[in-house]
GUVOFI-965498 format. One record per residue: residue number from 1; chain; x, y, z of N, C-alpha, C, O, CB in turn. Coordinates in Angstrom, 3 decimals, m for minus. Each point is the difference from the previous one (the first is absolute). Glycine has a CB too. Layout:
<sevos>
 pos unit      nxx      nyy      nzz     caxx     cayy     cazz      cxx      cyy      czz      oxx      oyy      ozz     cbxx     cbyy     cbzz
 NUM    A        X        Y        Z        X        Y        Z        X        Y        Z        X        Y        Z        X        Y        Z
...
</sevos>
This chain:
<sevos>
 pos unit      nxx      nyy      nzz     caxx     cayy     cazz      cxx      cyy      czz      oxx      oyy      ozz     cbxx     cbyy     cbzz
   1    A   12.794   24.759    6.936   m0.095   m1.410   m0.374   m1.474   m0.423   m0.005   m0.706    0.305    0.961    3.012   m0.776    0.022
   2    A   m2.757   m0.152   m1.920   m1.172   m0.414   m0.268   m0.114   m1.496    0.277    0.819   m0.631   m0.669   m1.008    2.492   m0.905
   3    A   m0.480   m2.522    2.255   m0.871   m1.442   m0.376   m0.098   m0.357   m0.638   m0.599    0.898   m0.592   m0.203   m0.865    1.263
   4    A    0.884   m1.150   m1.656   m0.287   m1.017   m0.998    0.027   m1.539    0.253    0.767   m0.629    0.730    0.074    2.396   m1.961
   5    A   m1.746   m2.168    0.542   m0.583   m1.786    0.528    0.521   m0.440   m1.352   m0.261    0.649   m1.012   m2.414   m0.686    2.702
   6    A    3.357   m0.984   m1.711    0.308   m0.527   m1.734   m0.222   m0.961    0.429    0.378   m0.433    1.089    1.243    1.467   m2.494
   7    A   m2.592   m1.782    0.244   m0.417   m1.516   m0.272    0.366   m0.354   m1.243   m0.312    0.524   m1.070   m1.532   m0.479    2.422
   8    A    2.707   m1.214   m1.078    0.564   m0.744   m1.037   m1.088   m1.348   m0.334   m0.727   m0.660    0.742    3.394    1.548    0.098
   9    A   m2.397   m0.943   m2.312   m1.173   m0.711   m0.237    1.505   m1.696   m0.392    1.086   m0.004   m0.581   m3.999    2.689   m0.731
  10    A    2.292   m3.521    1.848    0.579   m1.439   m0.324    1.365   m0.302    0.428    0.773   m0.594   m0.753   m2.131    0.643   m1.133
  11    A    1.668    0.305    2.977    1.344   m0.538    0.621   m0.598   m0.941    1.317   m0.844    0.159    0.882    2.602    2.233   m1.633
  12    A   m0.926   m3.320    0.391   m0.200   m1.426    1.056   m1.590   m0.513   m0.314   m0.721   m0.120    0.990    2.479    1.116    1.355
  13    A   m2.160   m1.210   m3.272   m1.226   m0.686   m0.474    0.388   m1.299   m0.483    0.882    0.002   m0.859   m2.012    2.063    0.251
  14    A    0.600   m3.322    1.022   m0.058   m0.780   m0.346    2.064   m0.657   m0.162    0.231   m1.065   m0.572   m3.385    2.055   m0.337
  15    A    3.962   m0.393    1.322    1.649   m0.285    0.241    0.784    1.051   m1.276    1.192    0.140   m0.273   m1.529   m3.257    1.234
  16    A   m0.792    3.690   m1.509    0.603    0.964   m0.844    0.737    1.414    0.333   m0.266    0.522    1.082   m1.410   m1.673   m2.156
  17    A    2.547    1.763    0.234    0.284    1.343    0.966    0.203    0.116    1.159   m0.624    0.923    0.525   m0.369   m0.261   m1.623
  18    A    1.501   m1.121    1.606    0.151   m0.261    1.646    1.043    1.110   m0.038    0.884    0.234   m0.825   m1.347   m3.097    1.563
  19    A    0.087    3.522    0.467    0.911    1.486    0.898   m0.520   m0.532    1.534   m1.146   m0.151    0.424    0.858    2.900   m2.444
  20    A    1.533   m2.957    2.640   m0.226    0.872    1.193   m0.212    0.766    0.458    0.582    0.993   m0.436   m0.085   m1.590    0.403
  21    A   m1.379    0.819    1.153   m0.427    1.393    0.127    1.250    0.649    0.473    0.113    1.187   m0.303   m2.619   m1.606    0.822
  22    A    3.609   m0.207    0.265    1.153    1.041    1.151    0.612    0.085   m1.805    0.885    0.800   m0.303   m0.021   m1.965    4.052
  23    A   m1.372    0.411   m4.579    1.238    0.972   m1.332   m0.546    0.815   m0.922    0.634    0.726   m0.765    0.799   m2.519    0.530
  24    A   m2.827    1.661    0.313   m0.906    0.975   m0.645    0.116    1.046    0.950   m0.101    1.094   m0.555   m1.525   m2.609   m0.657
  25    A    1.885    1.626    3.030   m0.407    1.255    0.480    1.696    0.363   m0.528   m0.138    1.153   m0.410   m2.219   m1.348    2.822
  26    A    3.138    0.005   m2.519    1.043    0.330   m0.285    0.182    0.714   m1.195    0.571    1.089   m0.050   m0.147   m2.697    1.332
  27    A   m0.873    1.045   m2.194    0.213    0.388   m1.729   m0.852    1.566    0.047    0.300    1.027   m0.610   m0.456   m4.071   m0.831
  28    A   m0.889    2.827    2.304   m0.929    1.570    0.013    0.954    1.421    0.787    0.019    1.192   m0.306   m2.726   m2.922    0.742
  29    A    3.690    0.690    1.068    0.957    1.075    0.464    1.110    0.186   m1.144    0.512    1.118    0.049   m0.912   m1.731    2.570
  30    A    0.786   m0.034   m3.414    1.170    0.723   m0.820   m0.282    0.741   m0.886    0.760    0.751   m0.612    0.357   m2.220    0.888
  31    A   m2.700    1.248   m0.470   m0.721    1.082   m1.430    0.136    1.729    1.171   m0.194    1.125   m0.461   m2.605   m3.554   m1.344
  32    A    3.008    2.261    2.650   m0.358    1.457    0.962   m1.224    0.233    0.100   m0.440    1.143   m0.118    2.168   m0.010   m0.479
  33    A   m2.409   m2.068    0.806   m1.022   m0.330    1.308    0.321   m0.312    1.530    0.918   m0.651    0.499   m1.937   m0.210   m2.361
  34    A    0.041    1.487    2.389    0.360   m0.237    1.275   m1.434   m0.587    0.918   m0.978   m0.413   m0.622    3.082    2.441    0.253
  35    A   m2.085   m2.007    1.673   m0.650   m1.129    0.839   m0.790   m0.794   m0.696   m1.214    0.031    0.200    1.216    1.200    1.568
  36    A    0.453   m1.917   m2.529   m0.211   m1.155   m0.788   m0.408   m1.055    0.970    0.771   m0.293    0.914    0.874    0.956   m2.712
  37    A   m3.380   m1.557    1.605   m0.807   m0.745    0.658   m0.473   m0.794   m1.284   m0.679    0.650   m0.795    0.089    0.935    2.980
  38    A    0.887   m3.039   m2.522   m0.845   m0.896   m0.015   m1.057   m0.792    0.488   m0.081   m0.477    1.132    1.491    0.939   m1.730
  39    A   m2.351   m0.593   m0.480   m1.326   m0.886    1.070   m0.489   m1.650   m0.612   m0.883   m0.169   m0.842   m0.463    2.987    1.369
  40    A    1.745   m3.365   m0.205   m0.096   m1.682   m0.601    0.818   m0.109   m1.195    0.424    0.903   m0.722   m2.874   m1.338    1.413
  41    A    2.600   m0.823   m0.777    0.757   m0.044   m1.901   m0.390   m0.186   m1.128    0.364   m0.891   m0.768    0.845    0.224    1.518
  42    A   m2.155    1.684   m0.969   m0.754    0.397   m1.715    0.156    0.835   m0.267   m0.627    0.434   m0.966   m0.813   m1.221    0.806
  43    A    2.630    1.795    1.007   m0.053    0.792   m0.947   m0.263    1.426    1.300   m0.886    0.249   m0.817   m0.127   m2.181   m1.801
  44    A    0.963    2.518    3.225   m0.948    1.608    0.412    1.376    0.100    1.139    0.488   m0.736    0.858   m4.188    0.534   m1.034
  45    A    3.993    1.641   m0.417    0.971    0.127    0.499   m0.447    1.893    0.394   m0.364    0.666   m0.970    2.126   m3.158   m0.458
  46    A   m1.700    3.154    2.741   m0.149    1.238    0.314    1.081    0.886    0.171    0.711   m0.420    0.913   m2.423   m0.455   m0.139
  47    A    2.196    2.053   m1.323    1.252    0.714    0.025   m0.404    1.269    0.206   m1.096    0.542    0.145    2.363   m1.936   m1.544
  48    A   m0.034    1.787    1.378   m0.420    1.592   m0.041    1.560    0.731   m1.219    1.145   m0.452    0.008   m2.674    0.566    3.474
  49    A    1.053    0.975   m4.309    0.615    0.360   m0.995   m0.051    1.513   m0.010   m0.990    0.621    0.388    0.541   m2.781   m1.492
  50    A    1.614    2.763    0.620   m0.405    1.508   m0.738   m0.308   m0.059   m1.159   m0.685    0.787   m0.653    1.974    0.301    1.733
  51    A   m0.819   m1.980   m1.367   m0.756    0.193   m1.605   m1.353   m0.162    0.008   m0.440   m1.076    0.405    2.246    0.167   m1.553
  52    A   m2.674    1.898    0.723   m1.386   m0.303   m0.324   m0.690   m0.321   m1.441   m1.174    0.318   m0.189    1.256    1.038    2.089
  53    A    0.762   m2.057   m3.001   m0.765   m0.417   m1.101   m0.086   m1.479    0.142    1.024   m0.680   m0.065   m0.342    2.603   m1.418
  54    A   m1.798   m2.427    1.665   m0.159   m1.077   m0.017    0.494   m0.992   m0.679    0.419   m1.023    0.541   m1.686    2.008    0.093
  55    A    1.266   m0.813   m1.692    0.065   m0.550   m1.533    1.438   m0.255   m0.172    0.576   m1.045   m0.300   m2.582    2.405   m0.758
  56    A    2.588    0.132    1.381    2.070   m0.855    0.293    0.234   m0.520    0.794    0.971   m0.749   m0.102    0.152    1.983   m0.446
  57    A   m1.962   m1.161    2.027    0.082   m1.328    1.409    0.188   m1.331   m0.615    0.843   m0.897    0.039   m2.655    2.010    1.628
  58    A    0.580   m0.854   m2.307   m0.312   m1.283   m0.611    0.646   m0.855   m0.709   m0.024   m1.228    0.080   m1.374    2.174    0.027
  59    A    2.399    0.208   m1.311    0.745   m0.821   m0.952    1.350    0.062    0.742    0.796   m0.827   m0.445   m2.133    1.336   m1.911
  60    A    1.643   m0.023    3.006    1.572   m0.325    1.192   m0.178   m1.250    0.470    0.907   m0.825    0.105   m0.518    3.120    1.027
  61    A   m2.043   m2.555   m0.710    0.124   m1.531    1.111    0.284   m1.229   m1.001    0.717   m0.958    0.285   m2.773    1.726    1.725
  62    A    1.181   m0.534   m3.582   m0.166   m1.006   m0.571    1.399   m0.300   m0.690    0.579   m1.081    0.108   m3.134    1.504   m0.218
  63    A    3.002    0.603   m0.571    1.945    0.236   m0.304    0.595   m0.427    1.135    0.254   m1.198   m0.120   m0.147    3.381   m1.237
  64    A    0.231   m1.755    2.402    0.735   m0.733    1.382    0.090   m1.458    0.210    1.005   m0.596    0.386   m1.810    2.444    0.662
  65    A   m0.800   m2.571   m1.454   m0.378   m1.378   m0.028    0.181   m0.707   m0.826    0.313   m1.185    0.114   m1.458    1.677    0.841
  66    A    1.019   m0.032   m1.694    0.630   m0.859   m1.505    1.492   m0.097   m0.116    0.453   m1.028   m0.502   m2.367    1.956   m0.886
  67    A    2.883    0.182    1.861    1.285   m0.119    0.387    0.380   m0.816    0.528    0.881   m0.777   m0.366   m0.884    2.275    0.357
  68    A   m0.823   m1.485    1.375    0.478   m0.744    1.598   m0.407   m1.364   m0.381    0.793   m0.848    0.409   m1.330    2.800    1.643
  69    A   m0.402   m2.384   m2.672   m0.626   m1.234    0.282   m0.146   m0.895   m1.546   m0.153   m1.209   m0.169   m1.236    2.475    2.490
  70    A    1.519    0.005   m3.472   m0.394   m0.336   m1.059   m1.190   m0.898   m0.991   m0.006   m0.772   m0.958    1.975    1.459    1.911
  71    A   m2.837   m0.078   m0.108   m1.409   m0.061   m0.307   m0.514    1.181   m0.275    0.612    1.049    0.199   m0.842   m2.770    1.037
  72    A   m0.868    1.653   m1.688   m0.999    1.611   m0.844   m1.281   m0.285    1.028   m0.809   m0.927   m0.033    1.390    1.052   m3.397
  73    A   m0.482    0.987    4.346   m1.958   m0.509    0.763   m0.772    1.705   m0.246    0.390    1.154   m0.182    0.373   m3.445    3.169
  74    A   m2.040    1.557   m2.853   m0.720    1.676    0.067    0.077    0.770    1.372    0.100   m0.733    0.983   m1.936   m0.081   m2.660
  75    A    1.814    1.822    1.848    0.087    1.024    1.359   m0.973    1.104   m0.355   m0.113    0.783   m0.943    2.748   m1.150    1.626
  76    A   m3.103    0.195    0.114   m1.429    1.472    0.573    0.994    0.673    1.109    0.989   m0.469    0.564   m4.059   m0.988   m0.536
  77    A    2.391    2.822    0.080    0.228    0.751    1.230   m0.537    1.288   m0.201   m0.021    0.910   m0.829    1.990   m2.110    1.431
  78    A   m2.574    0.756    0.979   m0.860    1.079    0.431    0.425    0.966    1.000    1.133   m0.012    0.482   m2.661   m1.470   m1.026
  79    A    0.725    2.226    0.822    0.323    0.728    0.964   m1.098    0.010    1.084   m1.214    0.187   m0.079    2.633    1.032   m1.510
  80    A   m0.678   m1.455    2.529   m0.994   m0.102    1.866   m1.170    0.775   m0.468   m1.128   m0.450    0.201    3.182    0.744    2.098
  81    A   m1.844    1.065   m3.033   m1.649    0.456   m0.131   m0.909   m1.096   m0.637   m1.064   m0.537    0.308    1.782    3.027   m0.694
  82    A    0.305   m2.595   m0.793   m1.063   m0.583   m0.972   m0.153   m1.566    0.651   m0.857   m0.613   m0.636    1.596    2.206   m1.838
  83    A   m0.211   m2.315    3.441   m0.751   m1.126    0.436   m0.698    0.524    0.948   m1.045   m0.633    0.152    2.449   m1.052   m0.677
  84    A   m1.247    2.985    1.578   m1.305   m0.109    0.690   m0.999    0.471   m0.715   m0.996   m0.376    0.617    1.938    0.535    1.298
  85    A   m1.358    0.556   m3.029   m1.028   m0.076   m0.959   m0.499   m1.137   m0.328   m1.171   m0.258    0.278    1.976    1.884   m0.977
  86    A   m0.136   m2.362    0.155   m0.545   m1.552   m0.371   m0.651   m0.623    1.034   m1.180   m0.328   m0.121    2.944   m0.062   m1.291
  87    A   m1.126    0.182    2.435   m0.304   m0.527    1.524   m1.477    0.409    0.439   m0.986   m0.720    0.158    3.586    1.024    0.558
  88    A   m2.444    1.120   m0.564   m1.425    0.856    0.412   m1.426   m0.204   m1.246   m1.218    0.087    0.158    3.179    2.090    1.116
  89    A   m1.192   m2.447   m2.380   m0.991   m0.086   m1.026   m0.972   m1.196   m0.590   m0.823    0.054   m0.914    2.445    1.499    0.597
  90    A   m1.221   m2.692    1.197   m0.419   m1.474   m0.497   m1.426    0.341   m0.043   m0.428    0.549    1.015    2.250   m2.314    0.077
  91    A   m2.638    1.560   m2.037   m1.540   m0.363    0.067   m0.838   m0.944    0.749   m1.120    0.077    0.506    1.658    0.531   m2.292
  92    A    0.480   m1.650    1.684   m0.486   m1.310    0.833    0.014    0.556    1.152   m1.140    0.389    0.258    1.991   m2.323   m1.413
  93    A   m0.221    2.136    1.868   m0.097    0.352    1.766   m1.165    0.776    0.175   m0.285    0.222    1.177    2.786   m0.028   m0.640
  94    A   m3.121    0.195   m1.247   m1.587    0.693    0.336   m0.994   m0.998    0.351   m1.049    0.219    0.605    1.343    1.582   m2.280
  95    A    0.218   m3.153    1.150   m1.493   m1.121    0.398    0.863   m0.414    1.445    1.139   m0.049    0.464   m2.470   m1.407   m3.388
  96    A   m0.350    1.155    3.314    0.025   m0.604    1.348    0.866   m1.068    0.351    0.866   m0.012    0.874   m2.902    0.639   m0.938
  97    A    1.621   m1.722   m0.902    0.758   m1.413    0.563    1.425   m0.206   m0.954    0.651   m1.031   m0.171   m3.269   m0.344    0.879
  98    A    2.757    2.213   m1.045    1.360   m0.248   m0.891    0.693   m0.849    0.587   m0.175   m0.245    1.194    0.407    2.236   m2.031
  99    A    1.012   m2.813   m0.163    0.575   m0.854    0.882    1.384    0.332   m0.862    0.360   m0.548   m1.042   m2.424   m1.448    2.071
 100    A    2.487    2.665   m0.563    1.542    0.853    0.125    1.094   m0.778   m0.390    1.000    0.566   m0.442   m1.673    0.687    2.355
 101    A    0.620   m2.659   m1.796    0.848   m1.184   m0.731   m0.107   m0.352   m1.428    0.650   m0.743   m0.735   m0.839   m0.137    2.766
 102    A   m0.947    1.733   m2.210   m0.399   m0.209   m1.551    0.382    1.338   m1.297   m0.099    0.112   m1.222   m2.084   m1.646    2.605
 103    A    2.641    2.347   m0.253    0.052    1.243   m0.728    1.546   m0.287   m0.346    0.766   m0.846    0.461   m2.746    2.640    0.788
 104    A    2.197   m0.664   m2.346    1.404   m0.317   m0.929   m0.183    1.748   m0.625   m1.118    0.467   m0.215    1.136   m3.949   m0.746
 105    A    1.031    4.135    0.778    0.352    0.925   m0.708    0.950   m0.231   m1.233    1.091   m0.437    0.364   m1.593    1.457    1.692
 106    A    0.387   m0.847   m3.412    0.725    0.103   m1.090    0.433    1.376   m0.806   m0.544    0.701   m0.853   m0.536   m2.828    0.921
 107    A    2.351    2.154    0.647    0.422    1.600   m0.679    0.448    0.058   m1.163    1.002   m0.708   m0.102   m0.391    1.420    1.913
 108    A   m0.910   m0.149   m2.830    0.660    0.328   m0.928    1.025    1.133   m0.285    0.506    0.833    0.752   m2.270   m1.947   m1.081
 109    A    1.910    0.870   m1.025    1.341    1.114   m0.259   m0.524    0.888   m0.773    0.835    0.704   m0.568    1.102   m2.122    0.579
 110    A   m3.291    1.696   m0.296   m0.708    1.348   m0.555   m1.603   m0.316   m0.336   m0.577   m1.086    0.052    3.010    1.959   m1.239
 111    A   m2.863    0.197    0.890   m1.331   m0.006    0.674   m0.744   m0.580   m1.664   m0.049    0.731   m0.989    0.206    1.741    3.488
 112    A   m0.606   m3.729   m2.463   m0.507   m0.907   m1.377   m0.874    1.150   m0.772   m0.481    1.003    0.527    0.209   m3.762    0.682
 113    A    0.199    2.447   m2.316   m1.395   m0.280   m1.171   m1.099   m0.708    0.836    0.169   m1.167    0.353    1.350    0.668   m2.703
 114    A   m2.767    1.265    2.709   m1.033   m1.383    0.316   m0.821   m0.337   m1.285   m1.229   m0.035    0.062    0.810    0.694    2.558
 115    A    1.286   m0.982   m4.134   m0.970   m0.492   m0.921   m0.188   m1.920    0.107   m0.660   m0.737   m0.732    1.459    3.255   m0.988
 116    A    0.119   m2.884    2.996   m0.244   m1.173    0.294   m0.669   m0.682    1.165    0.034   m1.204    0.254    1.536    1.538   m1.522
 117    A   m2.166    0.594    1.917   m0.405   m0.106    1.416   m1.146   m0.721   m0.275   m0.038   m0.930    0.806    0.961    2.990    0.323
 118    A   m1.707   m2.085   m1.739   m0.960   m0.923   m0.251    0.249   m1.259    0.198   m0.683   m0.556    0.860    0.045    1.898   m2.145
 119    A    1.318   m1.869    0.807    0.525   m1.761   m0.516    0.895   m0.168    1.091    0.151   m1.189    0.282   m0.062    1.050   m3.122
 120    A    0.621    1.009    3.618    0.621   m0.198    1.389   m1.111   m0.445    1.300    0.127   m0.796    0.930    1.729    2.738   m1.854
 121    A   m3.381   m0.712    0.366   m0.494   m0.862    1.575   m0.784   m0.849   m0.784   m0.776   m0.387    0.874    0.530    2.150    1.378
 122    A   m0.063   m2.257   m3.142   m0.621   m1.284   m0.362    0.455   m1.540    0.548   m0.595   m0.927    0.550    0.277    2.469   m2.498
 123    A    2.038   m1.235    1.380    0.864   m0.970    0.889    0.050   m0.072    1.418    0.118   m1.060    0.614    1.061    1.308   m2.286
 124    A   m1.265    0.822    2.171   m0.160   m0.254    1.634   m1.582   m0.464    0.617   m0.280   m0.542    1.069    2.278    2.562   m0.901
 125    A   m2.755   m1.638   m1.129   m1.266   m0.416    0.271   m0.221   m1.441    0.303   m0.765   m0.367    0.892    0.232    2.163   m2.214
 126    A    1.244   m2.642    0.531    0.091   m1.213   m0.147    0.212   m0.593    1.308   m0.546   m1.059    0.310    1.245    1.372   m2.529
 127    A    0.072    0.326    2.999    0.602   m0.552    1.453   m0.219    0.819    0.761    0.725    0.067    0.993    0.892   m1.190   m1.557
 128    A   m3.011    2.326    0.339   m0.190    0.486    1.471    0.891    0.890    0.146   m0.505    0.792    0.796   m0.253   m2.667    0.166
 129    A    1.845    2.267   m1.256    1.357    1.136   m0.218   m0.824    1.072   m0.096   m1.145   m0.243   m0.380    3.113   m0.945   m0.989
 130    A   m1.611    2.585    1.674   m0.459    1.055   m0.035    1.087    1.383    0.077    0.610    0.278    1.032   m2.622   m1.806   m0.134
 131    A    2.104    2.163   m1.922    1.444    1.183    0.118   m0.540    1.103   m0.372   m0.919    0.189   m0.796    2.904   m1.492    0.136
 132    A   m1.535    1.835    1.109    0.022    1.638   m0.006    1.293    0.655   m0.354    1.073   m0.277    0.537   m2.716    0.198    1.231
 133    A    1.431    1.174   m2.926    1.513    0.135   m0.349   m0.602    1.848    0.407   m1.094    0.523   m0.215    2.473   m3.057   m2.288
 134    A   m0.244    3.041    3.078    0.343    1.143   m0.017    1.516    0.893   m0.468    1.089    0.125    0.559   m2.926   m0.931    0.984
 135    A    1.467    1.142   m2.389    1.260    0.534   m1.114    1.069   m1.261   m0.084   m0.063   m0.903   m0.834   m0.024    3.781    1.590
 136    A    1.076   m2.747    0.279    1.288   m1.484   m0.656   m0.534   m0.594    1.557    0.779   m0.288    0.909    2.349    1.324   m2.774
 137    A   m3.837   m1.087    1.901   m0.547   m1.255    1.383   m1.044   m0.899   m0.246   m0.859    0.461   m0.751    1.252    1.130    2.393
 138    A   m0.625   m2.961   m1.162   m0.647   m0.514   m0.318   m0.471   m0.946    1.470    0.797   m0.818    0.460    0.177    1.344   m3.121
 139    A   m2.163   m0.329    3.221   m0.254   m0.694    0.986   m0.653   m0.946   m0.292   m0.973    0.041   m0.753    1.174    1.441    1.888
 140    A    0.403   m2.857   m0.370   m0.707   m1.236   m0.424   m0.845   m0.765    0.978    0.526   m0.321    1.066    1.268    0.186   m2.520
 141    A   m2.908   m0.159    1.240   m0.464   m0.741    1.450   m0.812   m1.475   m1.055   m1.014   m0.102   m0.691    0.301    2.926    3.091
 142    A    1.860   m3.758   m1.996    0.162   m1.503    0.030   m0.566   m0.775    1.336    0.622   m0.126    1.055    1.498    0.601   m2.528
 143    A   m3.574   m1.015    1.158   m0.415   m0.338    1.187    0.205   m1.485   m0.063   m0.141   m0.609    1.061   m1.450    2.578   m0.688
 144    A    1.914   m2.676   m1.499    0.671   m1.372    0.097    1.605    0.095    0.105    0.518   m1.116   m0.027   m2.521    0.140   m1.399
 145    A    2.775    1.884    1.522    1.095   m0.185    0.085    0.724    0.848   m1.216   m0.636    0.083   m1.051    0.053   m2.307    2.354
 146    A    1.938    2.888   m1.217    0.340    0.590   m0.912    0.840   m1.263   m1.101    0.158    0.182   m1.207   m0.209    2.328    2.925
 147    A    0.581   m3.972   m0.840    0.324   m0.830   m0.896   m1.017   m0.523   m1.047    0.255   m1.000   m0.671    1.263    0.606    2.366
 148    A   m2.635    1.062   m1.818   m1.573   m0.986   m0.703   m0.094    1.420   m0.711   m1.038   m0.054   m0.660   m0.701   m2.080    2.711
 149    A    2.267    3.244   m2.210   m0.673    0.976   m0.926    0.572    0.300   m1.226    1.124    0.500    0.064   m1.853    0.382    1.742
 150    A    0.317   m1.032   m2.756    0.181    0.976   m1.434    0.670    1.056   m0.108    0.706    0.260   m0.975   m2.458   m0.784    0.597
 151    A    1.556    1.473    1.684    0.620    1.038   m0.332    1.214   m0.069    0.700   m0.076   m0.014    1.228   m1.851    1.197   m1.735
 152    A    2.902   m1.224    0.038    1.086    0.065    0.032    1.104    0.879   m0.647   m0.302    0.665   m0.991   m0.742   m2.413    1.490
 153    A    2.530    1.800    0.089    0.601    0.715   m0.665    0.116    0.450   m1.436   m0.077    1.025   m0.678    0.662   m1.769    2.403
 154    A   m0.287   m0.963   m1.874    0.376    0.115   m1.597   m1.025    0.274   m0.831    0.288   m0.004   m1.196    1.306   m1.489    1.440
 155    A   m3.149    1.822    0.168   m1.280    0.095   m0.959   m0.185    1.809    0.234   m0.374    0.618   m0.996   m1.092   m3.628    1.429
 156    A    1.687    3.687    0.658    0.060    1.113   m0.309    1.125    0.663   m0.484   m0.036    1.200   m0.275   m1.468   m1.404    1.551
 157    A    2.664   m0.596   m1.422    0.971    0.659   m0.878   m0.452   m0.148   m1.486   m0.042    0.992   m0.729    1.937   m1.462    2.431
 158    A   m2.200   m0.656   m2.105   m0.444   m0.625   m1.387   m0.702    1.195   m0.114    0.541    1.086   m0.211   m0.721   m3.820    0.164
 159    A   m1.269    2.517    0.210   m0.752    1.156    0.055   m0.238    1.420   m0.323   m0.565    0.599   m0.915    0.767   m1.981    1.904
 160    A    0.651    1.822    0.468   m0.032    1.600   m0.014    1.663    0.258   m0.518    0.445    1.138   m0.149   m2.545   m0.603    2.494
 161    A    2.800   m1.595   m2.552    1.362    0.590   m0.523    0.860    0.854    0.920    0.635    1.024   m0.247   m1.762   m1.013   m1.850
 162    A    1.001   m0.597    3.052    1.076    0.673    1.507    0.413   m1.139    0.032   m0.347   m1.100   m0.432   m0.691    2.894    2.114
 163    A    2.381   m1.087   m0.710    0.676   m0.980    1.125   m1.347    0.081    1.245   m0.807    0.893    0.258    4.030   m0.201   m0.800
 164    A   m2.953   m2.372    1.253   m0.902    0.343    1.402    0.392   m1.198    0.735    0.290   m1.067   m0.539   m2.533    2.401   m0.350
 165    A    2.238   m1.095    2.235    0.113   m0.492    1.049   m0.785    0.252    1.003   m0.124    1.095    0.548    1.839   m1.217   m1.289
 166    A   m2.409   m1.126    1.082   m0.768   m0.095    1.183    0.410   m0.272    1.821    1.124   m0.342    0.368   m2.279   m0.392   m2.647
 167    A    0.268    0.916    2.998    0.463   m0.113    1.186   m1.372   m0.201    1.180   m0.706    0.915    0.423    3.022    0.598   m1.421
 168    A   m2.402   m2.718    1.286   m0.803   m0.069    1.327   m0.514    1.073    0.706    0.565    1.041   m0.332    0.629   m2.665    0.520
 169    A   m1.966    1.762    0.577   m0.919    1.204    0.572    1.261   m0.506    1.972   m0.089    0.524    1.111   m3.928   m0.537   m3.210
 170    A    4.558   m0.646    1.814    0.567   m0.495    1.523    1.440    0.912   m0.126    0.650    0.588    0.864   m1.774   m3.594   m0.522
 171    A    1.302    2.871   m1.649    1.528    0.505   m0.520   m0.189    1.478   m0.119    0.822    0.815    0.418   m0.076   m2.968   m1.901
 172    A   m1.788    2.436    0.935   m0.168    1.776    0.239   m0.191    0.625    1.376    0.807    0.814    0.449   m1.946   m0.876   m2.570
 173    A    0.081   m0.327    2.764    0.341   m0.122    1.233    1.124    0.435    0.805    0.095    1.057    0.623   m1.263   m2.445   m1.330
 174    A    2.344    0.069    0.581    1.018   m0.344    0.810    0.970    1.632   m0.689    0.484    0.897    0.691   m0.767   m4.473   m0.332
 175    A    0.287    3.471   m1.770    0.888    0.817   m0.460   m0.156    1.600    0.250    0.895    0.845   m0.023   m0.699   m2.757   m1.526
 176    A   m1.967    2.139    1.862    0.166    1.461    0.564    0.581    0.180    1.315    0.887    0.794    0.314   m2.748   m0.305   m1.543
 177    A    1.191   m1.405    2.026    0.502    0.071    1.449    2.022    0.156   m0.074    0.731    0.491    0.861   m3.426   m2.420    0.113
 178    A    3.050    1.365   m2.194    1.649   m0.002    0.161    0.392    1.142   m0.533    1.174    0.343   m0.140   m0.735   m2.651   m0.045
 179    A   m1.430    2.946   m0.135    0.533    1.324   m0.864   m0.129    0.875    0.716    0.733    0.938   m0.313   m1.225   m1.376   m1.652
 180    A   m0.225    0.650    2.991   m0.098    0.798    1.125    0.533    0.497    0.772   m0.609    0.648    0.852   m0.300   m1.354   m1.126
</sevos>
């Protein structure tokens, strides 16, 4: 049995998509998942699976959800390696005074074209934003706040033409320690 972290992108935002988590951890035990752990309600849910293709994890959770709830949301999933890679890999955590409330990770669903990366940090330039993309990762360090930045989901999907979902540097964090 392998580890996997799935982040659902837009359930319970703003009164939309709303899941419970005791029925989201549920919907993941009838897929034949097991020690099934939720972490807040946006979505990050930690399991463990034999199946190791990501990509059918993926389309079981989003098929299951659209069944159960009848809504269409996006789903990532990773694997415990591949978030402690991400985790270990932030750029930002190399400066001194970093301020760790500002940091944000945006995963994508494959590794972009950078024929747009230009005009991406121009926009962040604007507000001080600063990202670093490594293959389908994208580290963000928002020193006014990630509600005040440009870069956002929906501009690196536009963009680079992925699915993506972001996640707090508090939420990665919390979610390795649960994967552990």
């Amino acid at each position: 049995m392998v580890t996997f972290i799935a982040l659902l992108r837009g359930i319970n935002v703003s009164g939309h998509n709303k899941i419970k988590m005791a029925n989201l951890k549920q919907l993941f035990l009838n897929n034949g998942f097991s020690e099934v752990e939720t972490y807040i309600q946006s979505g990050n849910v930690i399991f463990k699976s034999k199946e190791l293709n990501t990509l059918k994890i993926e389309q079981r959770i989003i098929t299951s959800i659209e069944k159960q709830f009848g809504f269409t949301i996006k789903v990532l999933v990773l694997t415990k390696t591949e978030l402690s890679t991400v985790f270990s890999s932030n750029p930002f955590l190399d400066r001194e005074f970093i301020d760790i409330s500002k940091l944000c990770v945006t995963f994508l669903s494959a590794t972009p074209t950078l024929e747009t990366i230009s005009e991406i940090k121009e926009l962040g330039l604007k507000n001080n934003d600063e990202f670093y993309l490594n293959n389908n990762t994208v580290y963000l360090h928002c020193p006014n706040g990630f509600g005040k930045t440009k870069l956002t989901n929906n501009l690196f999907e536009r963009k680079f033409k992925v699915n993506a979902t972001t996640r707090n540097w508090k939420t990665i964090t919390k979610l390795i320690e649960l994967s552990n």
